[in-house]
N, C-alpha and C positions, 0 to 999 in steps of 0.2 A: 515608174512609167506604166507600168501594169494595170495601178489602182486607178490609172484616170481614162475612161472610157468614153468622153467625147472626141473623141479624132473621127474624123471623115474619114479613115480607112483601117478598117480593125488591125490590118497587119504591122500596123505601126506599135502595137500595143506586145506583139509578139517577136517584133526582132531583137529588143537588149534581151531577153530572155536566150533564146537561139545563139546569140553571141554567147554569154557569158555558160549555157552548156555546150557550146563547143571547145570552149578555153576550157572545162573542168572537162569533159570526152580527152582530151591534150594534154591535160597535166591535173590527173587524179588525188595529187597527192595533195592541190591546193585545197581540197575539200574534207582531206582526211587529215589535215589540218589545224582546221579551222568547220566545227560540226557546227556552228551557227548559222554561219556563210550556207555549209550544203540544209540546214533546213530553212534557212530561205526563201531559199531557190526553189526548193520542194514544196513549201507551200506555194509561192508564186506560180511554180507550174500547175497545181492544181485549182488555184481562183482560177486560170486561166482555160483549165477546160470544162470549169463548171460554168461558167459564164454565159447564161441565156440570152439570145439575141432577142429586145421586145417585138422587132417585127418579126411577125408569126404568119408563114404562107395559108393560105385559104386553104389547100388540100390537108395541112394539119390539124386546121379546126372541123372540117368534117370529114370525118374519115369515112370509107367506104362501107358498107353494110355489114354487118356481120364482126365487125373489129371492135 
C-alpha cells in the first residue's frame, strides 16, 4: 500500500503502516520474532518519509535573499 502513490489523499498511504506499528508498539515480541517482518516495516517506514511531494510551493523555489 505504501508503494502505490496515486491516492487522492496521501494519508491513505500512511494508515496500514500506523496500524501494523501499533500492533508491534502492543506486542513487541511479534517483531522479535520474526526480524524480516520488523525490517519491513522499517524500510516502509522510511520510503515513507523520504517521499517528495512533486508539487513544490513557490516560496520553496525562491527562497529569500541571502539563503
Amino acid at each position: 500500500m505504501i508503494a502505490y502513490t496515486d491516492f487522492a489523499n496521501a494519508s491513505i498511504r500512511q494508515q496500514p503502516l500506523e496500524f501494523v506499528v501499533t500492533i508491534i508498539e502492543r506486542q513487541p515480541s511479534i517483531v522479535k520474532k520474526d526480524q524480516n517482518l520488523l525490517k519491513d516495516v522499517l524500510e516502509s517506514i522510511f520510503k515513507l518519509m523520504i517521499d517528495i511531494d512533486s508539487d513544490i510551493e513557490a516560496s520553496w523555489l525562491s527562497p529569500k535573499e541571502g539563503f
